[in-house]
N, C-alpha and C positions, 0 to 999 in steps of 0.2 A: 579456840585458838590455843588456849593453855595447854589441853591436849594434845595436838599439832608440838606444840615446845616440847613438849616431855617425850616423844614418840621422835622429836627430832634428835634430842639430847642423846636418845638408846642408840638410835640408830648409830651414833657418831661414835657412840664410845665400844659399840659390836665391831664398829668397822676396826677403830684404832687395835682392837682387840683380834680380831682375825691377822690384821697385817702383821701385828708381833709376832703373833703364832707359826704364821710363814717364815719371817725373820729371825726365827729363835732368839726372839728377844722376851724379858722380862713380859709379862700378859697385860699390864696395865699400872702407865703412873698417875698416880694423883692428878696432874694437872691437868689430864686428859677432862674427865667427871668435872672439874670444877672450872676450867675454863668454858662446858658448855653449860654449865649452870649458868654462869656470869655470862653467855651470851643469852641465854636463854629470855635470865631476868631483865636483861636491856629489852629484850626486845618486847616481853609485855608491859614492861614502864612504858618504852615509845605506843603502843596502843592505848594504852591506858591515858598517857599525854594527851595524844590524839583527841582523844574523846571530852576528854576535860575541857584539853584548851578551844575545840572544834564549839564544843556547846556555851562555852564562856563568852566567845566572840558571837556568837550569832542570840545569844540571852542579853549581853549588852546593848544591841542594833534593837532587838524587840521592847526594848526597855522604854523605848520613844514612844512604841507606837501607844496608838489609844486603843481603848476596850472596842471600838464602835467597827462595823463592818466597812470595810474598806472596796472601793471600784476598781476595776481594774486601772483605771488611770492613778489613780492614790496609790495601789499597791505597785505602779511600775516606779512612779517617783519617789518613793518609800526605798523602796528598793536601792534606786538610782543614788541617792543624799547618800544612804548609810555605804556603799560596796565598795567603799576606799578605806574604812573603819577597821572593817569584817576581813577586806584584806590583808590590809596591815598587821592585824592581827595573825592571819592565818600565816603570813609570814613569819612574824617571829615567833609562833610554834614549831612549824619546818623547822627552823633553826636551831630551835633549843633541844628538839629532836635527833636533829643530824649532830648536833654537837655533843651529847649525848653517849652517841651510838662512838660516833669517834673518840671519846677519852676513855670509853670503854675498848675499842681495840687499841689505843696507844696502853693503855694499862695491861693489857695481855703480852704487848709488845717488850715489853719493858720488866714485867716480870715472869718472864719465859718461863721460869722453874714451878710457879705456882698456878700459872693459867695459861694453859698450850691454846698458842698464838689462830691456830686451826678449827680446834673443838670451839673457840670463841665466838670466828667468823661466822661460820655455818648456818647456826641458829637466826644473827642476824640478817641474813638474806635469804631466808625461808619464810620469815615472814608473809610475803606476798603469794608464794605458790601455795602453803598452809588456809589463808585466807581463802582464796581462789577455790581450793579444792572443799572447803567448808562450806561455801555458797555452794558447789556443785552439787554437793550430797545433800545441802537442806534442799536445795528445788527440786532433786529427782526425789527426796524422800515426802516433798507437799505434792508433787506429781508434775511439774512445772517442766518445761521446756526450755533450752538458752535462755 
């Protein structure tokens, strides 16, 4: 994924660089590079949250259980007690994620001259196609199929 960020970051700042070049404008300012840093960086903190908060809420819910093998009946009702917890949880990850992602483009917004509002977005809605395209390459490269 990190990869995907940085390969997204070039790309943005080739493009902003072509277009001036067209435009006979200056080749490249500052805020172009650092507003996709700063998107960049949000968007592997939000993975990175993810993860954390994703294993935190569902290490809390396991915390109950006991050592001992459980039936399928135990582990639906197990299940069933803890899944208002586990989501509560995963809700105020979502949250703290999205809200996140947004004081990072209100702070691009807002300081235009140091982090182009653009080079910002980008990075954070590539996340998913990045991801996506990651899983496609590990299953074609273990041999796997959709």
């Amino acid at each position: 994924m990190i990869v995907g960020e940085i390969i997204t970051s070039l790309i943005i700042v080739a493009v902003f660089m072509v277009v001036n070049l067209v435009k006979d404008a200056p080749l490249l300012h500052f805020s172009v590079p650092i507003g996709a840093l700063l998107g960049s960086l949000i968007t592997v903190l939000n993975f990175i949250l993810l993860s954390v908060l994703t294993t935190r809420a569902i290490n809390k819910a396991l915390a109950d259980r006991t050592g001992e093998e459980m039936t399928d009946e135990e582990a639906e009702a197990f299940a069933k007690a803890h899944q208002a917890k586990v989501q509560f949880a995963m809700t105020v990850s979502y949250v703290i994620r999205i809200a996140t992602m947004v004081v990072a483009l209100i702070v691009a917004f807002i300081f235009k001259e140091i982090f182009n509002p653009i080079a910002t977005i980008v990075p954070i809605f590539m996340m998913r196609p990045i991801l996506t395209a990651t899983q496609l390459l590990l299953n074609k490269k273990e041999g796997k199929n959709g």
